[in-house]
N, C-alpha and C positions, 0 to 999 in steps of 0.2 A: 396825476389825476386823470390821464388818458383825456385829454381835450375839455375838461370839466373848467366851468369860471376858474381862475386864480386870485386870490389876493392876498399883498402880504399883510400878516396883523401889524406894520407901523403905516399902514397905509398904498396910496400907488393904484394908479388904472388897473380897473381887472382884464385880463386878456383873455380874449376867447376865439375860438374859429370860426368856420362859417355855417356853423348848425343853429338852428331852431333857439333862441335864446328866450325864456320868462324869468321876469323877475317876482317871485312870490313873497306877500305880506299877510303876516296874518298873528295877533294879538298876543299868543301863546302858542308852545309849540316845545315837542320833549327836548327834556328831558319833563317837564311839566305834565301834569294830567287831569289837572282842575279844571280846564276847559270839556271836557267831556268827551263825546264823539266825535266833533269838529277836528279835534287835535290830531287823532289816529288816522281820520281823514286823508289830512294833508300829509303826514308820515306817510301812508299807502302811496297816495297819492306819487312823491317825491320819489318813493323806495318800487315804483312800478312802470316809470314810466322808461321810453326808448331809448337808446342809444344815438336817436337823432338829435337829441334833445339835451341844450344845459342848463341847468338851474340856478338860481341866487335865490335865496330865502333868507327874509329878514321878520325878525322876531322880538320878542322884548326875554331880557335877561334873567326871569325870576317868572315865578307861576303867580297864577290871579289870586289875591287876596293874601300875599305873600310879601315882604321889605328885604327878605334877604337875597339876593341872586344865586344862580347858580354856582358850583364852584369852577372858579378857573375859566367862566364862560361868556364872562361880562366883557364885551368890547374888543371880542376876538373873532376874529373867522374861521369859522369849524369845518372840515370835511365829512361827508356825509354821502356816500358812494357819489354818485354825477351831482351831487347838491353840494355848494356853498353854504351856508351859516353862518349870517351876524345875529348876534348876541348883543341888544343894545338897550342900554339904558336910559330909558329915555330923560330922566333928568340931566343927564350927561349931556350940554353943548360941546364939548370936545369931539365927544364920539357921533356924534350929530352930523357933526362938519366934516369929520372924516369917513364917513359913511357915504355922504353925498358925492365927497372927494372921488372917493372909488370907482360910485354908479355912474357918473355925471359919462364918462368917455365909454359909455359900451352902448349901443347901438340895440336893446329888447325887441322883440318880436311883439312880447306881449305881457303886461302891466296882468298877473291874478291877486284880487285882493279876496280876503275870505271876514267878509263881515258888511254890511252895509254901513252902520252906523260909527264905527272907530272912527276917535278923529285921528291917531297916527297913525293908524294903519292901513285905513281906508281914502279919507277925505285928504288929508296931506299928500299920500303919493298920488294922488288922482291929479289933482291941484298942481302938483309939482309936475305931470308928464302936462297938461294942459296947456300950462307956461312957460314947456320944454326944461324945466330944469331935470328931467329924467328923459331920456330921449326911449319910448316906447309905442310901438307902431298899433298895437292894438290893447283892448283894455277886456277882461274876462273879471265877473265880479258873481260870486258865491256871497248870495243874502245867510245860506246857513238856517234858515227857518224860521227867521227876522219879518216875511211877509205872511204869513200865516195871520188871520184874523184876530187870533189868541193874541201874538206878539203885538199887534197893530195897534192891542187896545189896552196896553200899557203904555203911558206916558202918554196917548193917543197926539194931543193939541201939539206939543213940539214933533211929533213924529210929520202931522200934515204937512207943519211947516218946511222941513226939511225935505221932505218927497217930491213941494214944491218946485222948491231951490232948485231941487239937483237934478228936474226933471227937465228945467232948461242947461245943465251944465253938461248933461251927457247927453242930450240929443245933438249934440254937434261932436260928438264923438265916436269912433270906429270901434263901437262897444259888445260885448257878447255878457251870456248870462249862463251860471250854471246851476242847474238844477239836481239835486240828488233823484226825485221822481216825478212823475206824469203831474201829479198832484202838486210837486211844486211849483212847477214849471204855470201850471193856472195858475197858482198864487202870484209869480210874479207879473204874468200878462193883465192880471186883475188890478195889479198898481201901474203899470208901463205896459200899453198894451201892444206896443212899435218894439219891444224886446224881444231881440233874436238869441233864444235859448237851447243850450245844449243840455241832454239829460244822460246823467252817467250818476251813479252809486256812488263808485268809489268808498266802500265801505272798509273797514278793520277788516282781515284775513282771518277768518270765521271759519271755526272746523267743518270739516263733511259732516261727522255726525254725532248728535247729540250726546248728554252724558246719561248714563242709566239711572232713572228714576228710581228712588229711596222716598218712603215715607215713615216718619213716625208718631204713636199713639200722642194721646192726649190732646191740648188744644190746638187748636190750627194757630201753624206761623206764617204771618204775613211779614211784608218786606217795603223799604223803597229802596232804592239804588240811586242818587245824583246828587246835582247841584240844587241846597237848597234855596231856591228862589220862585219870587210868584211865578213865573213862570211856569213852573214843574208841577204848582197847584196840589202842593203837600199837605197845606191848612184843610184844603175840602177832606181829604183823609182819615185825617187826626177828628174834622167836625162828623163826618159820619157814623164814626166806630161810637158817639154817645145813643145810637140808634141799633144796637148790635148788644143782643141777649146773650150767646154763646161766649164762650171765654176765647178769648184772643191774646197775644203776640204780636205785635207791631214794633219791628228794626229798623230805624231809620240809617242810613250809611253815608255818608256824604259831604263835599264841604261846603262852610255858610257863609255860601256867596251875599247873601242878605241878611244883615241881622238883625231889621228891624223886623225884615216879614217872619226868621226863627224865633222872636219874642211871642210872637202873632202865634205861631205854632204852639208853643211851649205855654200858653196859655189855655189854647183851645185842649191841650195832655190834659190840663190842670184840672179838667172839671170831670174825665172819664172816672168812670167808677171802678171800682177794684177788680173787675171780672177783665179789664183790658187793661195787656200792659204795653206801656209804648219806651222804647230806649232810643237815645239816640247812642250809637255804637262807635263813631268819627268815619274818619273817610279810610277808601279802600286804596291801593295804586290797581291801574288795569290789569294787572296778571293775580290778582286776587278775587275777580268780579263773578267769574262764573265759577270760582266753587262755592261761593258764598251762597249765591243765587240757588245755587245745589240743596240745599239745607233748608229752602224754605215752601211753602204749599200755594203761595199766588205770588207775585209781584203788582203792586198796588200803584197804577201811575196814569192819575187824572188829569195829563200835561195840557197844557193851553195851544199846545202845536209843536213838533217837528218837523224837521226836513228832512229825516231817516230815523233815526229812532234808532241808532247802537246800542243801547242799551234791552231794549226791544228783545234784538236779536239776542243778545248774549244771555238774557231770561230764558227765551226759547230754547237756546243751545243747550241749559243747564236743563231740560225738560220742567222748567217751573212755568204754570199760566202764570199771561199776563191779563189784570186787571186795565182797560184801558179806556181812556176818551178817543172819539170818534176824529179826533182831532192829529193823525198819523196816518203815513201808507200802510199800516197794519192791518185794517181792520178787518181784510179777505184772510189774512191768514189767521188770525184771531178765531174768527167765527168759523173756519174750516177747522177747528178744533184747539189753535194755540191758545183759549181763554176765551174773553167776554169783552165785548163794545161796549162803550156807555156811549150814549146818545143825549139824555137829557143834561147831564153836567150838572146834576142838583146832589144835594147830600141825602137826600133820598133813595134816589136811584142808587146809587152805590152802597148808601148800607142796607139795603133790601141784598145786592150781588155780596158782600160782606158778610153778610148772614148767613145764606145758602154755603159761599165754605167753611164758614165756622162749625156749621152745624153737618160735616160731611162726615162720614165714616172714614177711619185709615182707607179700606177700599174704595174709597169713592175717590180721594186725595191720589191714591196711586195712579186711578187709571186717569183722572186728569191729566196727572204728570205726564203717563206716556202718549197722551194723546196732543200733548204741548208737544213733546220729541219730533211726535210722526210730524205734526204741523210744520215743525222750521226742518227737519230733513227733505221735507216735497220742496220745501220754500229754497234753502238751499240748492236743492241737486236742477232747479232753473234761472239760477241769476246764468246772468253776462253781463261782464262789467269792464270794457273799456276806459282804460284811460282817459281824463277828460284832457289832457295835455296837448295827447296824442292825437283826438280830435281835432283838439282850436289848429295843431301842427298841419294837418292835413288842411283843414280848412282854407288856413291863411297862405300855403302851397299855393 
């Protein structure tokens, strides 16, 4: 493993040298892909970072909304270029104990947890370095899009509580924060305003350049692409197109993370009238995403908040607009040509924008399209996207 953590799958201290050590947590994580953007994140992330640098990543065994685990992968430790791999079950006290067994004797530089709210992935190892039973010198915590106003105001009343809590549990801690953009990064100063934040992308490996624009005749095809949950704000979709004269296509793709709020959905289909049709198609895995995206004339996505918006970008990549809430770091590139901002977040507003591509010519549908391309190849050919690793490494130098 060339200096990389060790450990054996029956257990035993893992051994390391004397580079830069993090231990990374985070919910899900590939072979899975239900988690979304976050997921390919921390893959980049892992699969990008230095040779100064070793890694431990600990995960759960099975993807979200799933009973069966992966194969072969449950309660083992993986190699994964400089990255470690457990694979753990969390019902499993066994692998529990012997998990800790492992981490307990290595010495971390730095605790990255990727979720605010997890209680095993986030609140337990935080808890556990607090009370030393993980010996980690510093703590890097990726909210993921969690503080976003949108997200804040789901479950809103336990969320206070907890922001509470844990506002005195990490100010007595050597804590850092990661940001995907500028935007985030206010979000989290706007909950903890003493949060020393670092802002780096870290996004999926995103082609140079776009795919060439196709369009064809007859009614305009719309699209979503995600998880569906209130969060992603699918039902405002589904309720707008009852406002929307033009014939329409609407393809839903994704898995049902919520099934009380896809009921919620599947009711608001129920009442459109015959001129719109809405499918739900199931879920895509990520190497299917953008040619899908490819085939269709807007992407439709009223989200309540992101922290990057992968999905965003791989609409744009396929030159399909996006349809979008004001509520991402999109919305310059958007209105430089990749599509449309919504502002008011009413079912109005969007099926008035609904309307307009229904009612668009093949020509008008194309040069959208290529005017989504030129928007994420400008957007494109100016990231810089540092390692955030590599940063905290320097930093903590």
């Amino acid at each position: 493993m060339g200096g990389a953590p060790a450990a054996g799958e029956r257990g035993g201290t893992l051994v390391t040298d004397a580079r830069f050590r993090v231990l990374i947590t985070c919910g899900t994580f590939e072979p899975g892909f239900r988690g979304g953007g976050p997921v390919r994140s921390v893959a980049r992330v892992a699969d990008t970072v230095s040779d100064q640098i070793d890694l431990v990543l600990v995960t759960r065994d099975r993807d979200i909304g799933t009973t069966e685990p992966y194969a072969g992968l449950s309660g083992r430790w993986v190699p994964r270029g400089r990255t470690r791999i457990f694979y753990l079950n969390i019902h499993a006290a066994g692998q529990l104990l012997r998990l800790w067994r492992d981490l307990r004797g290595v010495q971390f530089d730095l605790l990255y947890v990727n979720s605010f709210w997890s209680p095993l992935f986030t609140v337990l190892p935080i808890l556990a370095m607090r009370l030393r039973l993980l010996r980690c010198r510093g703590l890097l915590i990726a909210p993921r899009g969690q503080f976003s106003a949108g997200a804040l105001s789901l479950k809103a009343t336990k969320k206070r509580i907890f922001l509470r809590v844990w506002r005195r549990l990490l100010g007595g801690t050597t804590v850092r924060w990661h940001a995907c953009t500028d935007r985030e990064a206010a979000e989290i100063r706007s909950v903890y305003p003493w949060a020393e934040v670092e802002v780096s992308l870290n996004q999926v490996t995103l082609p140079e350049e776009p795919l060439a624009p196709t369009v064809g005749a007859g009614r305009a095809r719309l699209t979503y692409i995600g998880r569906v949950s209130a969060m992603k704000n699918l039902a405002l979709t589904i309720d707008a197109l009852r406002y929307v004269d033009a014939p329409v296509e609407f393809d839903i793709y994704g898995p049902l993370e919520d099934r009380a709020y896809w009921r919620r959905c599947q009711s608001l289909a129920g009442r459109l009238s015959d001129r719109v049709r809405v499918r739900y198609r199931g879920e895509l895995p990520p190497d299917r995403v953008r040619s899908t995206f490819a085939g269709y004339d807007a992407f439709v996505f009223p989200t309540l908040g992101e922290s990057f918006g992968h999905v965003i970008a791989e609409s744009l990549s396929a030159s399909c607009p996006v349809i979008c809430s004001d509520n991402t770091p999109w919305s310059e590139v958007l209105t430089a040509g990749g599509g449309t901002v919504l502002h008011d977040g009413t079912a109005a507003e969007l099926a008035a924008e609904l309307g307009r591509v229904a009612a668009m010519t093949p020509a008008d549908r194309l040069r959208a399209r290529e005017m989504a391309g030129m928007a994420y190849r400008d957007w494109r050919a100016g990231i810089t996207d540092p390692n955030i690793l590599d940063l905290a490494c320097e930093t903590r130098r």
